[in-house]
C-alpha positions as CSV (number, residue, x, y, z in Angstrom):
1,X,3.7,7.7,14.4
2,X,5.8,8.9,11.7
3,X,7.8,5.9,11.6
4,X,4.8,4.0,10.9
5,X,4.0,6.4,8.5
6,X,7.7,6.2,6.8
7,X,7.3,2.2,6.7
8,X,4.2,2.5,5.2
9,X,5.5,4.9,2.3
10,X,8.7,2.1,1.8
11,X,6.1,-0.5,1.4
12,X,4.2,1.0,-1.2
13,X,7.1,2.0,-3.0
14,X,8.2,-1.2,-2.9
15,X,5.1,-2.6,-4.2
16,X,5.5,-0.7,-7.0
17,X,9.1,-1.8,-7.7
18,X,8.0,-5.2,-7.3
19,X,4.7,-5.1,-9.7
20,X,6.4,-2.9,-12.4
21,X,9.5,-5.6,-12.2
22,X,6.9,-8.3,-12.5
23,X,5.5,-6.9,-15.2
24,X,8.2,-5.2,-17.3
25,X,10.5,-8.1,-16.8
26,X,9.5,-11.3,-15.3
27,X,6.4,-11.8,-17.4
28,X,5.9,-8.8,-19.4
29,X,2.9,-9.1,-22.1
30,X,3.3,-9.1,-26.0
31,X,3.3,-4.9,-26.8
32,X,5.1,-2.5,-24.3
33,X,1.8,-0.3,-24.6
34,X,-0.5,-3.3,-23.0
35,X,2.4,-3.4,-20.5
36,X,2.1,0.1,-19.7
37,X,-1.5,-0.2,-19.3
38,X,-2.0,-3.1,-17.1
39,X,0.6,-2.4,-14.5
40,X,-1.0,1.5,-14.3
41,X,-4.3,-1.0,-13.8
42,X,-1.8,-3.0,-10.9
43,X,-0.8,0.1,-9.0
44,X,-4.3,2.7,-9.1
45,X,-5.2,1.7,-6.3
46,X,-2.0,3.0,-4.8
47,X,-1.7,5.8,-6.8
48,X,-5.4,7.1,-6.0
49,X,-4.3,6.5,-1.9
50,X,-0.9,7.9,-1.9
51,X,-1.6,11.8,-1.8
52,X,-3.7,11.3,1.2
53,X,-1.1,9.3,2.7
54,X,1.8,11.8,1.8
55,X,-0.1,14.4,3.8
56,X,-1.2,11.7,7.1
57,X,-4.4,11.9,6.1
58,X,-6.0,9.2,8.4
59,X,-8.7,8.0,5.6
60,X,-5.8,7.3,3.4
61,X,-4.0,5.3,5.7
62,X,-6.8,3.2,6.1
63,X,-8.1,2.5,3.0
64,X,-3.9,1.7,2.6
65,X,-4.7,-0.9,5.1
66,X,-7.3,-2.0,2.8
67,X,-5.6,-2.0,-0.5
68,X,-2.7,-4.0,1.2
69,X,-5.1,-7.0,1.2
70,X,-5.5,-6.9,-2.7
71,X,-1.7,-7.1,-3.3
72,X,-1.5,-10.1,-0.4
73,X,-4.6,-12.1,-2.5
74,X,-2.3,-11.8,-5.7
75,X,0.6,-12.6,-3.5
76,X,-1.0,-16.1,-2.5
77,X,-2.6,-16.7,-5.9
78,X,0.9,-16.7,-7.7
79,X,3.3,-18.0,-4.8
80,X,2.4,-21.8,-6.3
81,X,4.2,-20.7,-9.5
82,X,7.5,-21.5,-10.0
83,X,8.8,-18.4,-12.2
84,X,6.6,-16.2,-9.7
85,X,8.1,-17.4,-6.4
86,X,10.2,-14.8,-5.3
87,X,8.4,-11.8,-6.6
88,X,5.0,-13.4,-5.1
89,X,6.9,-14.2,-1.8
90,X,8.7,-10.3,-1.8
91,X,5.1,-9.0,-2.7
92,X,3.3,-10.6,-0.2
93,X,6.1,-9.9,2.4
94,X,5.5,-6.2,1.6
95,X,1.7,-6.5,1.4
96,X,1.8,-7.7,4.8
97,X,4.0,-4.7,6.4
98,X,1.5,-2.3,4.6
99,X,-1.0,-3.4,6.3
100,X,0.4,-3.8,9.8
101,X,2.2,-0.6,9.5
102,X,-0.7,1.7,7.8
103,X,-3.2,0.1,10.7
104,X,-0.6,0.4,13.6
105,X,-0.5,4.2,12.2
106,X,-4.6,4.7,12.0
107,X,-4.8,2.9,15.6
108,X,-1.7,5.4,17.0
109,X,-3.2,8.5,15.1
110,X,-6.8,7.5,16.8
111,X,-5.5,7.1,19.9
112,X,-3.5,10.7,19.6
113,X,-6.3,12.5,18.6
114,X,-8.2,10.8,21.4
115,X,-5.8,11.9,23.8
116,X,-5.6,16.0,22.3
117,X,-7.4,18.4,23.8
118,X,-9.8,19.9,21.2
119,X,-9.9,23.6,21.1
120,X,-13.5,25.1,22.6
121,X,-14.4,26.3,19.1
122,X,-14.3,23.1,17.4
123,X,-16.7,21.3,20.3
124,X,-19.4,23.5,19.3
125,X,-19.5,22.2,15.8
């Protein structure tokens, strides 16, 4: 589990390298304040699911799973563009191992938990 867990934690932080280099460089916007302010709009979603994931927090790595599928829409919006080629086609590559890895990590951690024995004083809850 915990190398699904480390992939998962490369991917978003590659995600973020990716959007902020998008951003900041690639097609950055006319002030560096409104380019401050729309990539910290880019990566919340991350941001607001990272300290659960940090922690293996199974609700984290699923709604990981989820938020992987709003960076792999952008991905395929952008991929026609010709400036936006290889940082659509990088994105959507690590889009797509964020969500295979953070779902192979909620199926494992299910099926781990599953498996435990729970102690006596937690059944009678």
């Amino acid at each position: 589990m915990r190398g699904w867990l480390f992939l998962s934690l490369v991917c978003v932080g590659s995600l973020f390298a990716v959007t902020g280099m998008r951003q900041f460089f690639i097609e950055p916007l006319a002030t560096s304040s409104s380019n401050g302010i729309w990539f910290l709009i880019q990566v919340l979603p991350l941001l607001l699911a990272l300290p659960g994931a940090l922690k293996s927090e199974l609700s984290s790595m699923f709604m990981l799973c989820l938020i992987s599928s709003l960076y792999f829409i952008h991905a395929v919006l952008v991929i026609s563009d010709d400036r936006l080629f290889l940082a659509a086609t990088v994105e959507l590559l690590f889009a797509l191992g964020l969500g295979i890895s953070s779902a192979v990590f909620v199926r494992k951690r299910r099926e781990h938990d599953a498996a435990s024995p729970e102690p006596l004083e937690e059944k009678k809850r």
